[in-house]
C-alpha positions in Angstrom: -46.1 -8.8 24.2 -47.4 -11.0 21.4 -46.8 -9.9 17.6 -48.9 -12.0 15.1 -47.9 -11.5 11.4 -50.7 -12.2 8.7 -49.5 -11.8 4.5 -47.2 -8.7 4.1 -44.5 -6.8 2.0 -42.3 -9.7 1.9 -39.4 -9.7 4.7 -36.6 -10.7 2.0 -37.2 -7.0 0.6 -35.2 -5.8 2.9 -32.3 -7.9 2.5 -30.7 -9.6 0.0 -30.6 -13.7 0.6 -31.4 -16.6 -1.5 -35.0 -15.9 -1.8 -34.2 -12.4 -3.4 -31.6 -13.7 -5.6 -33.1 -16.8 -7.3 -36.2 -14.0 -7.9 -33.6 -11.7 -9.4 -34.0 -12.9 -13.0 -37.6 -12.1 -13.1 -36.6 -8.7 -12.6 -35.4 -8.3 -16.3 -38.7 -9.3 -17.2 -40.3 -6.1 -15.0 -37.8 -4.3 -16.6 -38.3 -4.6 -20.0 -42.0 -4.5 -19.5 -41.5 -0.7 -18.2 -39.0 0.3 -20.8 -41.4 -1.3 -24.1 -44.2 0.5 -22.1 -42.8 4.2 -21.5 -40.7 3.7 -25.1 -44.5 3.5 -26.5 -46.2 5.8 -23.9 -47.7 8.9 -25.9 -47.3 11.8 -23.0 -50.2 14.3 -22.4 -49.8 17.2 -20.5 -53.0 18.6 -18.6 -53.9 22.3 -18.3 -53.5 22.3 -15.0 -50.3 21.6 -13.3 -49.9 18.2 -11.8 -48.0 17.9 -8.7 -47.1 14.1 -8.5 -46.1 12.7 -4.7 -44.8 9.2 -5.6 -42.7 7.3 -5.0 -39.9 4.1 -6.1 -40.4 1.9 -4.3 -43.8 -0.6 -3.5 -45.7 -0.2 -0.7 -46.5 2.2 1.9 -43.8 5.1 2.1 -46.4 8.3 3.4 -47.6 9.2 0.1 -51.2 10.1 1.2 -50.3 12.1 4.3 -48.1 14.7 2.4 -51.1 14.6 -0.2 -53.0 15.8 2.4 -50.4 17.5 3.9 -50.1 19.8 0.5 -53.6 20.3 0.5 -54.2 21.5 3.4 -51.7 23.6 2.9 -52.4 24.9 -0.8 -56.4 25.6 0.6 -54.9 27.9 3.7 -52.6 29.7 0.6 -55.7 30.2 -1.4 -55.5 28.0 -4.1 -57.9 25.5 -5.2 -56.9 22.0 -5.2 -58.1 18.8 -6.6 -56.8 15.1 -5.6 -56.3 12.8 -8.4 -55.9 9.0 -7.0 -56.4 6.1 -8.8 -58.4 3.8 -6.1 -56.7 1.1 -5.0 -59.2 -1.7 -5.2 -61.9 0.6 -6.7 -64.7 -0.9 -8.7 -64.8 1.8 -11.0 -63.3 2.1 -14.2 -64.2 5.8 -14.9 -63.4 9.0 -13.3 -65.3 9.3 -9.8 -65.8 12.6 -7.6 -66.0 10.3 -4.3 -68.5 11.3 -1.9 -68.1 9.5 1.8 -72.3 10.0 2.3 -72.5 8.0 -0.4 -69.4 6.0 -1.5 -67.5 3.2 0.2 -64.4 1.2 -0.1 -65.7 -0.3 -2.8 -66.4 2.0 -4.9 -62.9 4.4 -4.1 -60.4 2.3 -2.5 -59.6 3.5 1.4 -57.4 6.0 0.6 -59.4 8.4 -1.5 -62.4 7.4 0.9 -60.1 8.7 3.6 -58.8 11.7 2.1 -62.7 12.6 0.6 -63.6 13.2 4.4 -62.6 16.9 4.0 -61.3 17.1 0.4 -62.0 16.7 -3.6 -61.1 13.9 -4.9 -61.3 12.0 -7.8 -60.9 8.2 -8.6 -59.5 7.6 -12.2 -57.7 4.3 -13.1 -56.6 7.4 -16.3 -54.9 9.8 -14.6 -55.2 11.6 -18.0 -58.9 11.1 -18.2 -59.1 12.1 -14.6 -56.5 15.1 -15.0 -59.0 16.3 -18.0 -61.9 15.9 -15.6 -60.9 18.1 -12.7 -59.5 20.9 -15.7 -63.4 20.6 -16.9 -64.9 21.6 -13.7 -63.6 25.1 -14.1 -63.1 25.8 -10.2 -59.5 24.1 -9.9 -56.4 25.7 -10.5 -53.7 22.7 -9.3 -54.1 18.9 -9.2 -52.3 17.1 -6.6 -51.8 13.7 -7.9 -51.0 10.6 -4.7 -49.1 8.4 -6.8 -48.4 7.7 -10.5 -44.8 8.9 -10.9 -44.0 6.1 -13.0 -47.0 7.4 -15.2 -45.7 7.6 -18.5 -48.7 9.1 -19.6 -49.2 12.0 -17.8 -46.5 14.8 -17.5 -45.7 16.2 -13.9 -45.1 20.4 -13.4 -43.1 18.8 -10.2 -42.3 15.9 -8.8 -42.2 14.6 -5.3 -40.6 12.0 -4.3 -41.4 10.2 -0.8 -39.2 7.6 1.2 -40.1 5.6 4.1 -37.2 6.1 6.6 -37.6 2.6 8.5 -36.8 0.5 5.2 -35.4 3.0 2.5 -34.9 1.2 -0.4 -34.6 -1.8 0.7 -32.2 -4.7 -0.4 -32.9 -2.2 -3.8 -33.5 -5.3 -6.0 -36.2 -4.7 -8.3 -39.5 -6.0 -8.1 -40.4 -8.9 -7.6 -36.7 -9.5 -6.1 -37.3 -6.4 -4.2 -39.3 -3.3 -3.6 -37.8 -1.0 -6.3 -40.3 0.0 -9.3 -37.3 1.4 -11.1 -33.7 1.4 -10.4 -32.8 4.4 -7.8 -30.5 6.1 -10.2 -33.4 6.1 -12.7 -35.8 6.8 -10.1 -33.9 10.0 -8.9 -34.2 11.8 -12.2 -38.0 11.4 -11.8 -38.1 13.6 -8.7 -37.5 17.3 -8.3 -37.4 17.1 -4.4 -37.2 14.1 -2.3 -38.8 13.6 1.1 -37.8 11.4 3.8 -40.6 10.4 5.9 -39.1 8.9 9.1 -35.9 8.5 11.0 -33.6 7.4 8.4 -32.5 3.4 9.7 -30.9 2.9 6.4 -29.4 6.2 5.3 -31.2 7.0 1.9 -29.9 10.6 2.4 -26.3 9.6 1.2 -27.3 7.8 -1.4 -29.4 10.8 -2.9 -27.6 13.0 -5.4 -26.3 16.0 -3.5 -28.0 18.2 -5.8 -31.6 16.8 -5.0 -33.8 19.1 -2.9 -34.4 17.1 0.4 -37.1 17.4 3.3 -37.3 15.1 6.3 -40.9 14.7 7.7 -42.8 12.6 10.5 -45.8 11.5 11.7 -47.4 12.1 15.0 -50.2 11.1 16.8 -53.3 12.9 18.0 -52.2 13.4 21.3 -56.0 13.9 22.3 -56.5 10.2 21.9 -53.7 9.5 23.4 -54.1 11.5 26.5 -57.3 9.6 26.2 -56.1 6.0 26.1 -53.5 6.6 28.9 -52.4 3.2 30.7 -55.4 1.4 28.5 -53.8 -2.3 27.6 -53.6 -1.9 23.4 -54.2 -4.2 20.8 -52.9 -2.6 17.8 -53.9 -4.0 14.3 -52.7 -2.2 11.1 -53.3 -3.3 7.3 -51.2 -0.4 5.6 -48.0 -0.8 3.4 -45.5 -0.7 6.9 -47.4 -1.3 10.2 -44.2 -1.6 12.2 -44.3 2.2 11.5 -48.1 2.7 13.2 -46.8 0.3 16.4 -43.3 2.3 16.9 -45.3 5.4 17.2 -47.9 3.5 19.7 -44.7 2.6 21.9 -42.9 6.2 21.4 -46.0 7.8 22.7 -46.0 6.0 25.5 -48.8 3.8 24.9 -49.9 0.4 26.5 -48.8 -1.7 23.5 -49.9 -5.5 25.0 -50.6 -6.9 21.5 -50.4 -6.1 17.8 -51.0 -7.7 14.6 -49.8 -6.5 11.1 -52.3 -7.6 8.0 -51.7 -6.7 4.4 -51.8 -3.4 2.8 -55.4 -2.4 2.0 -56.6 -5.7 3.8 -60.5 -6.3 3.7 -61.8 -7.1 7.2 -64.0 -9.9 7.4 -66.3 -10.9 10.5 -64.3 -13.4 11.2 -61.0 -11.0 11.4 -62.8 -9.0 13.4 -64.5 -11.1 16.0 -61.2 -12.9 16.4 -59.7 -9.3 17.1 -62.7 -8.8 19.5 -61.8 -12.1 21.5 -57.7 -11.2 21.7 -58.5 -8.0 23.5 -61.3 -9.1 26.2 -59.1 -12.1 26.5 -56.2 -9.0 27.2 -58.5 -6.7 29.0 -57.0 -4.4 25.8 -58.9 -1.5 24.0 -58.8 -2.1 20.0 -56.8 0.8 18.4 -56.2 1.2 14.4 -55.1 3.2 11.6 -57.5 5.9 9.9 -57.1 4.2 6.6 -58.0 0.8 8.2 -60.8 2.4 10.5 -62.6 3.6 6.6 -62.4 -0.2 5.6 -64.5 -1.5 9.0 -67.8 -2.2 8.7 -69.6 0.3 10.1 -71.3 -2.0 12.6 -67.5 -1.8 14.1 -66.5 1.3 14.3 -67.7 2.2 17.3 -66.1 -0.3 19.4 -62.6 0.6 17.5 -60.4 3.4 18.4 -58.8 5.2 15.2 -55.8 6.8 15.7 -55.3 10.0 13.3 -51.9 10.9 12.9 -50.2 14.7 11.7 -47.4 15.5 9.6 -45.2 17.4 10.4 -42.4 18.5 7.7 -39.0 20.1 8.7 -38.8 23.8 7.0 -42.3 22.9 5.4 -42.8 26.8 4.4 -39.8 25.8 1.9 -41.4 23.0 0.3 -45.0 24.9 0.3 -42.6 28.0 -1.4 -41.5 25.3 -3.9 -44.5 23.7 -5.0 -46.1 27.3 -5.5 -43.1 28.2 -7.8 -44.3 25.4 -10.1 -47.6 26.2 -9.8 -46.6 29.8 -11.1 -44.3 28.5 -13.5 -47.0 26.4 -14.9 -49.7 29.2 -14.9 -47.6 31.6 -17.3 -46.0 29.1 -19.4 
């Protein structure tokens, strides 16, 4: 097997070595940028109650699966939900119902493009603009924001708090030393429940206060492609925040993995990306597999010759985290 790494989360996140400490002093700097910024942060609260699933840490942890997860969820419940993203990489600077007929990439960001499939969702770089958006259409009665718990500006009815298993907090250095957006014991009081998403390598459960509402979740393939794939030879390619997370659960299902390579969170594919992808697997005899969220960023000239690999949550006791999101909604709706 062959593993090709292109620009990624940086490895010394995860451990603390010289690179991590000489970068340590710049971390006062993130620091006091957040505190002046949140000390002057005037805090609206929307009509509406906002269920925030963050997270404190940078990078990919499973935010946008539980947002879909939630959905889902709230629709088969009978509420009306509305997703407010901000657009990673969007090109617009206003609030933006995305339509996939119409909008791409460029215009959302993958993520909302990806959720939009089956979904509302609006782009707002102001989650209060956007929050006062979704409460102006009239037919909503919860907003379900993917991100933004570090969002002074914008009060949360309940806060969700989502950890990637595989790397937890990693060497818990703040950025750019490390991963961490705020300190955990700062980052903690943010969240009324906390969500592990993952096998827990590094044990984030013990560090959690004991008091903290707790869910474990994972991810798992559509076992339709899959079944379909069988002894196929793979080449694997993932841009998200941890692709070591979309090749372990190519190998635990049993999959063909001959080669993979790992690209940057939200990475734009050019030709030449692609045509060099093309070339490894012909060269390998190997079927081209991705990621949903990279599969929205192809051209759609590609597509077809790509296999995207959906993936379900699944969330242990996930009727009492749907029962506990409700009770804020509730609480919210006769305050």
């Amino acid at each position: 097997m062959i593993a090709r790494t292109m620009i990624k989360t940086p490895e010394f996140w995860n451990h603390r070595g010289i690179a991590s400490i000489l970068l340590w002093p710049l971390s006062l700097i993130w620091t006091f940028a957040s505190a002046t910024r949140n000390h002057f942060a005037k805090q609206s609260t929307a009509s509406l109650p906002v269920i925030c699933i963050g997270n404190i840490t940078a990078g990919g942890t499973g935010k946008t699966p539980v947002t879909a997860f939630l959905y889902d969820g709230l629709c088969a419940a009978g509420y009306r939900p509305a997703i407010l993203i901000r657009g990673y990489g969007a090109a617009v600077n206003a609030p933006l119902w995305v339509d996939p007929s119409q909008h791409t990439i460029h215009d959302c960001g993958d993520e909302a493009l990806m959720l939009s499939e089956s979904r509302d969702v609006l782009v707002a770089p102001d989650r209060v603009a956007g929050a006062h958006v979704i409460s102006l259409r009239g037919i909503y009665d919860v907003i379900l924001m993917d991100d933004g718990m570090q969002n002074p500006f914008i009060s949360k009815t309940l806060s969700i708090g989502i950890f990637d298993g595989s790397v937890g907090i990693g060497n818990g250095f703040l950025i750019p030393a490390g991963p961490m957006r705020v300190s955990l014991a700062s980052g903690v009081k943010q969240m009324d429940i906390a969500l592990i998403n993952g096998h827990d390598e590094t044990n984030i459960a013990a560090k959690l206060p004991f008091s903290l509402t707790r869910f474990n979740a994972s991810l798992s393939p559509d076992q339709t492609i899959i079944d379909a794939l069988g002894d196929t030879p793979i080449l694997a390619f993932a841009g998200i925040g941890q692709p070591k997370r979309f090749f372990a659960t190519l190998r635990k299902a049993g999959c063909n993995l001959a080669h993979y390579l790992a690209f940057a969170d939200h990475h734009p594919y050019s030709e030449t990306d692609l045509v060099r992808l093309q070339e490894d697997a012909m060269r390998l005899g190997a079927q081209l597999v991705t990621t949903q969220k990279d599969w929205v960023r192809l051209p759609a000239e590609w597509r077809e010759r790509i296999v995207v690999l959906p993936v379900a949550l699944a969330i242990d006791d996930d009727g009492a985290l749907c029962a506990a999101v409700e009770a804020a909604i509730s609480a919210h709706q006769n305050s």
